[in-house]
N, C-alpha and C positions, 0 to 999 in steps of 0.2 A: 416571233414574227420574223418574215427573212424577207429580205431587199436585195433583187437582182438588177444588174445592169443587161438591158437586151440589146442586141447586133444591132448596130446604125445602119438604116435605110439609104444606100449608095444611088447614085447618078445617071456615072456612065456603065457603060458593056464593063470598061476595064477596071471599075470600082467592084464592078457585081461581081465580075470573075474572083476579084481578088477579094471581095465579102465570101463568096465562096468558103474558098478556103480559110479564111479566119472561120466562119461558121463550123465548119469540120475541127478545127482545134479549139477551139473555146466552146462549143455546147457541152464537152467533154469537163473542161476546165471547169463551169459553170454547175455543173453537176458534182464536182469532185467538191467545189467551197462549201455546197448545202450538208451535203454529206459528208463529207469531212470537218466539218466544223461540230455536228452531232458526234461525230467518229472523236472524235476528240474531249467534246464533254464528256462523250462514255469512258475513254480512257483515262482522262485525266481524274474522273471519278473513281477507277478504278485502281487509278493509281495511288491514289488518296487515300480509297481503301486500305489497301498495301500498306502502306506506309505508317496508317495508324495501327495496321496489323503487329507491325515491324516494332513499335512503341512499345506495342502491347507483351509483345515477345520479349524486348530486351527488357523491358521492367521487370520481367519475370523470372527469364534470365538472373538479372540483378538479385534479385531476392532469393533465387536459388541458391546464389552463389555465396548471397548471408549466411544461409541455413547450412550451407557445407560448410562454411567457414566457422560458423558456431559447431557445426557438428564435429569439424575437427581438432577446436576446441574440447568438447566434451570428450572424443575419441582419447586425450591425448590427456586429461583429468582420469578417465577409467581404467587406463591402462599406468597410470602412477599408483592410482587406487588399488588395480589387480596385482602388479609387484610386488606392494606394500602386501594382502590379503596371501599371497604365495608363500611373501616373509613368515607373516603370520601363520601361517596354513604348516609350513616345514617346520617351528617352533612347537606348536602345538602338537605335531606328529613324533618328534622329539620326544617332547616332555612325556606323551602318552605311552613311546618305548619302556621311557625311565617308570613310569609309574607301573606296569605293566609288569615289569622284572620286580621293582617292591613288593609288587600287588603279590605277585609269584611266592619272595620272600615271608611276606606275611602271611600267607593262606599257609606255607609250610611251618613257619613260626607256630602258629595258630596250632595248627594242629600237633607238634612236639608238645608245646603247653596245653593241650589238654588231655593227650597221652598222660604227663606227668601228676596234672591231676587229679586223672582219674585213677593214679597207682598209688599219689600221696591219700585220695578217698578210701580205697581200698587198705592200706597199712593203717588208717586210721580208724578204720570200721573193726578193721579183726583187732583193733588195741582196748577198743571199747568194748567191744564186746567181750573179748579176754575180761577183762576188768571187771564186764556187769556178773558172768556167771563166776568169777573167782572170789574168795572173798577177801576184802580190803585187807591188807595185813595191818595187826595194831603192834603199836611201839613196843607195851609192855608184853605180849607175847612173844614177840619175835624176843624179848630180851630173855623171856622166861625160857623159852623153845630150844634159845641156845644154847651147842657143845661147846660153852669154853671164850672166852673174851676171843680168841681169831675168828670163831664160829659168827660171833654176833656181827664182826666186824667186814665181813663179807658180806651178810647178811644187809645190812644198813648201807652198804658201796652196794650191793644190786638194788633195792630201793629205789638209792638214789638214781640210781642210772636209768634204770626203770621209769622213775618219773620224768626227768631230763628227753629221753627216749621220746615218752609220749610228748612232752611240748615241742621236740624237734619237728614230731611230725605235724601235730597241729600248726606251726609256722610255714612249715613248709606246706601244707594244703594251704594253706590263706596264702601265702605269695604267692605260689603257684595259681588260686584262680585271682587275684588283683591280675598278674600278667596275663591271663589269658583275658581278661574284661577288657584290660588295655588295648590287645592285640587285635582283638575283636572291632575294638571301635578304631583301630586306626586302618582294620581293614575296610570295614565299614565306610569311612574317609577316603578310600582309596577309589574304591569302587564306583563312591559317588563323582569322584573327578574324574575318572577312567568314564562313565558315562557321560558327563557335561563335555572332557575333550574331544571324544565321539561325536556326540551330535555337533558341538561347534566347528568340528573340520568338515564335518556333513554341509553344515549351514554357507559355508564359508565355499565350498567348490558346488553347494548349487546356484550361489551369489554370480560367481564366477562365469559360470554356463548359461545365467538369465542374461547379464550385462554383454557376454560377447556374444550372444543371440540378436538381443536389440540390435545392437550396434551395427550387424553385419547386415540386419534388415533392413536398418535407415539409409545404410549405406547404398544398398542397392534397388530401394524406390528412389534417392536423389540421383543419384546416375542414371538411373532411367529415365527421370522426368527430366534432368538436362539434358538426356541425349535426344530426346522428343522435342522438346524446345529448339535446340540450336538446328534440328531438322527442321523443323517446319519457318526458322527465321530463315535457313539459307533457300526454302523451298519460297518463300514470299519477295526475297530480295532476289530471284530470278524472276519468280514473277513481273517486281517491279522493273526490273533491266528491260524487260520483253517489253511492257507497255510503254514504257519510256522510248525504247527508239520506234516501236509505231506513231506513237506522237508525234518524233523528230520527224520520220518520212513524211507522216501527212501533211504535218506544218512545211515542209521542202516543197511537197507536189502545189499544195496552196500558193505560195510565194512565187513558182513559177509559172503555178496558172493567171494566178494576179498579175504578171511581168511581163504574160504573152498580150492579158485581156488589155494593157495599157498601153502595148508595143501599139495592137490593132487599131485603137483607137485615137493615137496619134494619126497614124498613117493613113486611115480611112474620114473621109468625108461626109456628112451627118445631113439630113433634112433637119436638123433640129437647131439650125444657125450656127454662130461660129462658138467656141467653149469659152466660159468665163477661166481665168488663170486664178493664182492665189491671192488678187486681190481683189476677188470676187464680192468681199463682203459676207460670206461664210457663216455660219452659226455652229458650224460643226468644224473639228480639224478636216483642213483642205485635203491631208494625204485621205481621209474617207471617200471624201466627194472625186476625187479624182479618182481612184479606187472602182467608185459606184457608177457615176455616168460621165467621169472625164471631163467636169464642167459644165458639161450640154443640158439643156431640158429636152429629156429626151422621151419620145411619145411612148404606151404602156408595150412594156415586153410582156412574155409568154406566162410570167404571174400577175400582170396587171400594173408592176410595178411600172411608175413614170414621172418624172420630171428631173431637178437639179438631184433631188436626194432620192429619189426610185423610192417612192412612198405607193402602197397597194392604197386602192380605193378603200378600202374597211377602215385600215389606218389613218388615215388623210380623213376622213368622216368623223371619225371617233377621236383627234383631235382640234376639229373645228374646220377643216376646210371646206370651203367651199366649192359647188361645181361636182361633176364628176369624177373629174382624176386630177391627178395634180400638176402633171405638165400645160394646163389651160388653165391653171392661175398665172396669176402675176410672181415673179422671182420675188416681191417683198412678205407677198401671203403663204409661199412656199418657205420663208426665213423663218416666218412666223411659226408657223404648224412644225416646222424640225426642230425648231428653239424648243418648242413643247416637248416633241419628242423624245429629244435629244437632254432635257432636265438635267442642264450642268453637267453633263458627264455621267450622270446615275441609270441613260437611257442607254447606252454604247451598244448594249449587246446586242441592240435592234436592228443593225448593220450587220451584215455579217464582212463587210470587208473591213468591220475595225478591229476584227481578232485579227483578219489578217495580215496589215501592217502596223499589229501590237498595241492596238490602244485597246486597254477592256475597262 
């Protein structure tokens, strides 16, 4: 609902000339509170908007700023982690040289010992078989057989040695393969940790290449979404700068319209009797009423609005008044119908000149 105050109905020539020109400056003015005062809801809506935009932003902001801050927590965990894992990784790479040159050692090993085996098999094979097709010498032969006590005693020294001979070799075949069984299974041993060091430095630098992948990824979706962020907060706090001094100018142009419409209304002279001052008796703050008709009951302007407080017919109806408009009541039924209106302070907005000298 909007309450205008309309140009007072002057006297003489030099009233009319001079309504005149108030009429030229204030229809202006007059137009500018209606619309400006909408101009202003919209902005100040919009800057409201903004603002919670802005909320919206910096909380987000904030939380961003969590998530980098843990994240550079974790960064700074992985990369103690990766050092450590490097440690490991060049230990492991070490060991696997060393084991690698043993490995070497033993596969050569290996194969000396089973060379010698297989030449201790062989001297052992032509001893046996020597043996199977010759026939066993007997004591008492050989003693019968022989030329002569040196005869015999040569005879029983090769024997002996003969027999000696063969147990040499059979010891040495049985060492010979114990060491190769050994040699076998320590390369066997070898083999299998040359494989487990393999795969574990394997394991250990694709560990490496997953973590500093993540990492590099988180890092640059949070840098993007903050720099999206702080873009769109500095793009709403110009926003909000921009609405904001629209506001300030319209609230200026209002206050000087209101300043001229109060200047005219001093100075011009009213068919509507003389103006009540501020000790009118009032139901509303008096800077309104002076604001609105200057005191006067003043007959309907060009929206209908009329009396003390520029109440529209519809208005004036639909809180009780009587009559057809409200400058043709009495000042105490017009107190009455604004008191209504006016609801302690909860009605203000229904002036529009009490945004303009700040009561809402």
């Amino acid at each position: 609902m909007s309450f205008r105050r309309r140009r007072p109905i002057p006297h003489t020539i030099a009233a009319t000339a001079l309504a005149v020109v108030v009429a030229l400056a204030a229809a202006p003015a007059g137009e500018l509170q209606s619309a400006g005062a909408s101009s202003i809801g919209q902005l100040n809506s919009q800057l409201g908007a903004q603002q919670a935009h802005q909320q919206s932003l910096s909380a987000s902001l904030s939380r961003l700023a969590g998530l980098i801050s843990a994240l550079d927590g974790q960064i700074s965990l992985v990369q103690s982690r990766e050092a450590t894992v490097r440690a490991e990784l060049a230990q492991d790479r070490a060991a696997l040289a060393k084991a690698q040159v043993a490995l070497a050692k033993e596969r050569a090993l290996v194969a000396m010992l089973r060379g010698r085996l297989a030449r201790a098999r062989m001297l052992l094979s032509r001893q046996l078989v020597s043996s199977y097709e010759g026939d066993r010498p007997d004591l008492v032969t050989v003693v019968l057989d022989a030329n002569g006590f040196t005869d015999l005693l040569e005879k029983l020294d090769f024997l002996h040695r003969a027999e000696q001979q063969q147990q040499t070799i059979i010891s040495v075949t049985r060492a010979a393969k114990a060491q190769a069984d050994s040699a076998a299974k320590q390369l066997a041993r070898l083999e299998a940790s040359d494989r487990e060091m393999t795969q574990a430095a394997t394991v250990h630098a694709q560990a490496l290449a997953g973590m500093n992948a993540l990492l590099q990824s988180r890092q640059a979706a949070l840098a993007q979404a903050r720099a999206a962020q702080q873009a769109a907060l500095a793009a709403s706090r110009a926003t909000a700068n921009r609405l904001q001094s629209q506001i300030n100018r319209l609230k200026a142009e209002q206050a000087a319209a209101a300043a001229a419409r109060a200047a005219a209304s001093a100075t011009i002279p009213t068919a509507a009797g003389p103006a009540l001052g501020p000790s009118g008796g009032w139901v509303i703050p008096y800077a309104i009423v002076l604001c609105e008709s200057g005191g006067q009951n003043l007959p309907p302007n060009s929206a209908g609005a009329s009396g003390y407080y520029q109440i529209i017919p519809s208005t004036w109806q639909l809180f009780g008044g009587t009559g057809p408009a409200a400058y043709l009541a009495s000042k105490s039924e017009q107190d009455a119908v604004a008191s209504r209106i006016w609801n302690g302070g909860a009605g203000a907005s229904n002036w529009v000149c009490a945004g303009i000298v700040g009561i809402h």
